[in-house]
Structure formats: C-alpha cells, structure tokens
N, C-alpha and C positions, 0 to 999 in steps of 0.2 A: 586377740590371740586365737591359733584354730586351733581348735580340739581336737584331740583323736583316740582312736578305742581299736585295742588290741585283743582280737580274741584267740584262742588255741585251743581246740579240741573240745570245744562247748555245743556237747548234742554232736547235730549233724554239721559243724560247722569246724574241720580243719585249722586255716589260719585266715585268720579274717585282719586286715588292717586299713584303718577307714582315716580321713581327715574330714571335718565337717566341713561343708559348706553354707550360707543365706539358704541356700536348697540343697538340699541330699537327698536323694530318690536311692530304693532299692530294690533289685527287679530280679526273678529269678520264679522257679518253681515251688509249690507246694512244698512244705515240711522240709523247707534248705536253710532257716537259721533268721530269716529277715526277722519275725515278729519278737525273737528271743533275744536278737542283738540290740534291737529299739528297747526293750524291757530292762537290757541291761543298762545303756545311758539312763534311762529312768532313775532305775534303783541307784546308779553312782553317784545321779545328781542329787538324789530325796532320800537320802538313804532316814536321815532323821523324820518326816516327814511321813514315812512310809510308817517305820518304826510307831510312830505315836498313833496313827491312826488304827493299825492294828491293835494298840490296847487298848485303844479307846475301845474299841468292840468285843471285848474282851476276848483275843485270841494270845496265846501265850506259845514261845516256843521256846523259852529256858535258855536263850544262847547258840542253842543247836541247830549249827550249818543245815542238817538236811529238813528237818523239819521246815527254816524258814524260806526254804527254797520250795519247798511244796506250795510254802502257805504265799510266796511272793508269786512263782511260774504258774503254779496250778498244780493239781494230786498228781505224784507220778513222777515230777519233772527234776526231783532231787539228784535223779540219775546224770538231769547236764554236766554235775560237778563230779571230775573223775581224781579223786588223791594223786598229786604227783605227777599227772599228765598235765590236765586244765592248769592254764592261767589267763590273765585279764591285766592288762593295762589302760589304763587312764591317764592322758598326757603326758604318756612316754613313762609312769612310774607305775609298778607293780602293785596289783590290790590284793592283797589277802581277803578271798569271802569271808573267811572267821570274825575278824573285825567287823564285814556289814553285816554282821548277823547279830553282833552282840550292842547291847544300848548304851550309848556314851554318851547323851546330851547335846548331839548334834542340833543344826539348826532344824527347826521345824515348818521356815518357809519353805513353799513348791516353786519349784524353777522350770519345772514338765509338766504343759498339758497335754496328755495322755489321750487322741479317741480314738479306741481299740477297732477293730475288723468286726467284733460282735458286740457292737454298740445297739443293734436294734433289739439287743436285750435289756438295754434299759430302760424300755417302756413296758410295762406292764398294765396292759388293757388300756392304754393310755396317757400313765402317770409314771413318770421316775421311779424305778425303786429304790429304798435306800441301800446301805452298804449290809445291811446285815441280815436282808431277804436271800442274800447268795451265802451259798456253801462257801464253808471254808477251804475246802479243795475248788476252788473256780478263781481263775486266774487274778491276782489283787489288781491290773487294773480298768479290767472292766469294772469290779465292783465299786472301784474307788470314782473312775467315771461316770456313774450311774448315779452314784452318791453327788458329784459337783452339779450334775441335770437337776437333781431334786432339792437343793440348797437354791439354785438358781433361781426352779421355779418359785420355793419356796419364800426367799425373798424380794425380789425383784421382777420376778413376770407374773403372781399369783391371783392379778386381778383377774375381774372374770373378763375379757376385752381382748382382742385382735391382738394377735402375737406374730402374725404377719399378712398384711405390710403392716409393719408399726413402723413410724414417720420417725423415731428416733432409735433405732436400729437398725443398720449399714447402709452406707450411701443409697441415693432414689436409685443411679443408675442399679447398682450391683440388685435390687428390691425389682426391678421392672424387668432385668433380666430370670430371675427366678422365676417371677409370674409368668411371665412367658414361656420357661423352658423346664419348668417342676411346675410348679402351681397352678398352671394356668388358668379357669376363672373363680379356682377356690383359695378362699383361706384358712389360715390356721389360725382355732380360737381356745380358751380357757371355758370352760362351762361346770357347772355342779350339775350329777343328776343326785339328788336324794343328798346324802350327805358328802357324794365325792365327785374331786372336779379330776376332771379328765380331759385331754386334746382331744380337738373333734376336726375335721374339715368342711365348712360351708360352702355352698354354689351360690352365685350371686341369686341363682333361676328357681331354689328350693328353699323353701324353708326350713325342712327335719336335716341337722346336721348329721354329719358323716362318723362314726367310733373309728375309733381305730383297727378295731379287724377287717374293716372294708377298705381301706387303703390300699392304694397300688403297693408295689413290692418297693417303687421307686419312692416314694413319700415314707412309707414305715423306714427307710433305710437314710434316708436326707431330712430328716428332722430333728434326729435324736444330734446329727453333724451341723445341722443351723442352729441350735441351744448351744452347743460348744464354740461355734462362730459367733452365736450372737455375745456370749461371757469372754471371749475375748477380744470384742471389739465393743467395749464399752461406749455409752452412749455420752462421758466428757468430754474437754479436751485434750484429754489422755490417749496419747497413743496406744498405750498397752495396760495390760491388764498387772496390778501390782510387780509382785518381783517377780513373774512367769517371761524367762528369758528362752524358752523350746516349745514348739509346737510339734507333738506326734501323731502323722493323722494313716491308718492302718485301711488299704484299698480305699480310697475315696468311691474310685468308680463302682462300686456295689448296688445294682440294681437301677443302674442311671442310663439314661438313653447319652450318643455322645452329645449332642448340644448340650443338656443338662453337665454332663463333666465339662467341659468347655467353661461355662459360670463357674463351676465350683474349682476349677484352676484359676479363674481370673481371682477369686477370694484369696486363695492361696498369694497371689503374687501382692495382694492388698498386704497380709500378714506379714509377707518378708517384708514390703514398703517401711511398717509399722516398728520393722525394729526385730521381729520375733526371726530365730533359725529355726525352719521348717524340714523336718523328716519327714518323706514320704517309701510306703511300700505301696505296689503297685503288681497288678497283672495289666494295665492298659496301656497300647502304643500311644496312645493318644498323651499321657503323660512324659514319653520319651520325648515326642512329637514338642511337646510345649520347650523342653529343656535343648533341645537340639535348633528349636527355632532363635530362643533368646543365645545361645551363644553364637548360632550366624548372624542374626540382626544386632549383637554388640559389634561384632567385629567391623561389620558393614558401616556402622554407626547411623543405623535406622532413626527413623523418628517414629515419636511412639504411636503416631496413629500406623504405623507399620504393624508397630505388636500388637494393640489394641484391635486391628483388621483381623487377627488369626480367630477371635474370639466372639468373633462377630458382634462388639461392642458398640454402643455409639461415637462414632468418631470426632465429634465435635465436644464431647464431655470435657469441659476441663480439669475438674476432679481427676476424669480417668487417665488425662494425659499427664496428669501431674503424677499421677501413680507409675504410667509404664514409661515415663522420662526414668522416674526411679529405680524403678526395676531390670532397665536392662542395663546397671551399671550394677547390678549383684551378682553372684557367683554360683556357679550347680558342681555337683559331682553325680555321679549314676556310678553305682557300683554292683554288678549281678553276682549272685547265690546260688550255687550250684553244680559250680565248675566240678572237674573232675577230681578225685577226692576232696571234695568240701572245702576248696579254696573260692574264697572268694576273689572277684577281681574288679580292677578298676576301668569302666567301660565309658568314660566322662565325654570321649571324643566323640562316641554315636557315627564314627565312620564304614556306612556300607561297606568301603573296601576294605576296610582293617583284613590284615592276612590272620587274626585271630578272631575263630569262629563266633565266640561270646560277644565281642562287640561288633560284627559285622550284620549279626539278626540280633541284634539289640537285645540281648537275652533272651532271643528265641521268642520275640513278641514279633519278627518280622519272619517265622521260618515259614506260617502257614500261607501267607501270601505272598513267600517268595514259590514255594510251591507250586503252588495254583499259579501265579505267572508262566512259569516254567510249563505247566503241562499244557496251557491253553496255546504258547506259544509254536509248542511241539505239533499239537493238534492241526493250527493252522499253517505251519510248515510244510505237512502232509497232504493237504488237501489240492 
C-alpha cells in the first residue's frame, strides 16, 4: 500500500503532498522544508517509540504540543505549528498534533531509521555519544542516532578488531568498492587508549594509528553513515534489520568526492533490494543522475550490468547483478522544495524540456551548468 503525507503551512513549507516510493529523493534549497518533512514521517511512524525514549532520559513535557515540538524539531521549532492554519495528513487521514503529543501506550517498536545531515556529531573524539550528552533543545533525532551508533558499538562491534573490511559486514564487492574510493589503504579499527576505546584509522605502511581529528572531512562524515549501513545490514540471513520498514538518510553526499557517492548509492539501491523504503534529501545532481538513470534503463529493459556500469562496479559480480536485476524493477519519486510560495512539487520525470522550470533544472541542481554551457557557448559563437 503507498503512503502519503500531507503538509500545510508547516515552517516554510506551503502545501506539500508526497506519495512514497522504494525511493523518494528530495531536492530543493537550504531552509525549504525537506529535513522537517522526513522528521515528520518519523514522528507519524514512532510516535510511541519516540515517546518512551524521551522519558527514558528523563525529559518531560506534560502533554504540551509546543514544548514537545521543541524537544522532537529542536529549541525554537514549536513555531512550525500554526493554530488553525497548520494541518498534516497521514494516508489521506487528518492528525491532530495534540494526540502525538500526548502518551497513549502506543507501540514502542522503530519502524524509522533515522541518519540525520549532522550525523558527524555523533562521534565525539571518536566514540558515539550517547542520547543524553545532547541538549534537550538539539533536534531528537540526531540524538536518538547517535544513541543506535553507541548501542551498536556497544554491543556488537566493541571488540577491539577491524571494523572494516570486516568479512562479515556487506558484500566483498560493495567492501572493495569503499576501499577503493573512501578508505583507500586504511582501515577502520576499535582501540582502548587508557581506559577508552575510540575509532582510529590505520595505514597498512604506519604503525601509530590515525584519532579521529586527523581524518579527512570525507571519512569524519562516511563513518558515523557505514555504522548506520553496517546495523542495517545485519550480518544473518536476514534481510533486514527487525521491524525497521524506512530508511532516512539526510545529504548522503557530505564531504564525499563523487566516485565515493557513486558507492554509497550503489548501498542505497542494496537497501531497497533488501526490502527497506529509502528517503533521500540531497543537494547532489549526481543523485538525480542515479534516479533519472534507473527509470530510463527500466523502460529500456536494460540488463543489470547496464545499471551496475553507471557505478563503476564489477560487472561480472553475481551478487551485484542479482541486486541491480532487482533494482530496476523498484520505483523513485523526486519531489523539490522550494517552489514559489512554499509549494512543493512533483518533479519524478527529471525532463530537461519540461516547460516547468523546477523540473527542467532538476531543482536547480542543473541551473549552474546550464549556465556556464550557455556562456562558453556564447563566447565561442563570437570568436
């Protein structure tokens, strides 16, 4: 059954009306609505989940709409909700915030994995922090991400031993691609100095490992997102991770050269393989690029070393061809943020010509190098 979410006058966001897809990308400008609308699927789907873990840490808000709007968006953000204006639909039916504000016994499992855009905040000097090192005015779910990294480590990666390549976390291919195009001759390990263990990075060629503040911008930013990759790609014969039915993953491309995002979309299309519906925001064409490829290579009825070729994978992988057999029979939507008065729209076709400006520069991820085409073309015109 597809989902859908109706927004109206929430923040800077007009009338927003979305249908989910296998993939949902959203693409638009700074402070236009994308990270508050993924926030709010969150909260619809976990609303008990959310609920409990905030008293686990003992934060209270009595009931009260605006307080829990603080303590869910982050300090400040109570103002989204306007009396009488704001509404919010969920599968075509109206939600009262009131109701998710207040605690009813809801289900307590997560249905939303959550990794926020300031995800590189949850390493601290190298280690997860947990949920109740963050203010209570800082957005619930970083903190709440931050908190699944350090449970993680906590349980399941805490030995002191190579946390990648580890031979039973994600396919060799997808492991030989990183090394490659993020890691390249280092790994990432588990170490104690003194009495705390911290991620370090090793050179095969060095001995003294690497902390974490000497890290590239690109590894501080792709690590804290391979811990969330690695928890949801369990190492059974489990496709997925318990009742986690959404993946929310907030600019993947942060700090990534594009071959590195190139890998980290081929994961992505692992994930939806896997069963999970993937939300993506984005500033990068490179992501439209991926969604605009899979809907002309379905139509085409490419074979998957076709998809597999954009990604510069191995083409003979079986694993991988079993994956992008599967993948180009899923579905995307692209919707941009931004339009004029804070309509959002639905831009899925990625049609150059479209006679609407929004989806002809792909949200304005293709305006600067339509530009620059234009004036070089001008230039040599002239000469």
């Amino acid at each position: 059954m597809e989902r859908t979410l109706k927004l109206e006058n929430i923040g800077p966001i007009a009338n927003a009306s979305l249908t989910f897809a296998d993939l949902t990308v959203l693409v638009g400008p700074q402070a236009s609505g994308k990270s508050i609308t993924l926030q709010w699927l969150k909260l619809l789907e976990d609303t008990g989940a959310i609920h409990n873990q905030l008293v686990d840490y003992g934060l209270d808000w009595s009931g009260n709409l605006e307080r829990f709007l603080d303590l869910y968006f982050g300090e400040g953000m109570q103002s989204l909700w306007q009396a009488g204006k704001s509404t919010v639909h969920w599968n075509a039916k109206p939600v009262d915030p009131r109701q998710l504000a207040r605690r009813r016994g809801r289900s307590p499992k997560e249905t939303v994995f959550f990794i926020p855009a300031q995800r590189v905040l949850a390493l601290r000097n190298g280690w997860p922090r947990p949920f109740g090192d963050y203010s209570p005015g800082d957005p619930y779910v970083v903190r709440s991400y931050s908190e699944e990294l350090r449970l993680l480590m906590e349980k399941e990666l805490s030995s002191p031993t190579a946390l990648f390549p580890k031979t039973n976390r994600l396919k060799e291919d997808y492991r030989n691609l990183l090394k490659t195009n993020i890691f390249l001759d280092f790994s990432l390990s588990v170490e104690t100095q003194g009495s705390q263990k911290r991620l370090v990075l090793k050179q095969s060629n060095e001995s003294s490992p690497l902390p974490y503040m000497v890290w590239s911008a690109g590894q501080r930013e792709f690590v804290p997102l391979l811990l969330g990759l690695y928890w949801l790609m369990p190492p059974a014969k489990t496709a997925r991770r318990g009742d986690i039915k959404w993946v929310v993953i907030e600019e993947l491309e942060m700090g990534l050269h594009p071959r590195a995002i190139s890998t980290v979309l081929l994961l992505v299309l692992e994930l939806i393989v896997r069963g999970y519906k993937v939300c993506l925001s984005s500033h990068s064409p490179q992501v439209l690029e991926t969604v605009w490829a899979l809907r002309h290579l379905k139509r085409g009825k490419a074979k998957p070393s076709e998809l597999l070729g954009i990604f510069d994978a191995p083409l003979s992988s079986q694993p991988l061809r079993e994956m992008a057999k599967i993948a180009l029979s899923k579905k995307a939507k692209v919707y941009y943020f931004g339009g004029a008065a804070g309509t959002v729209h639905d831009i899925t076709d990625l049609d150059p010509g479209s006679p609407t400006a929004d989806e002809a520069s792909w949200g304005g991820l293709l305006e600067f190098s339509g530009r620059a085409n234009e004036a070089v073309a001008r230039a040599m015109s002239n000469r």
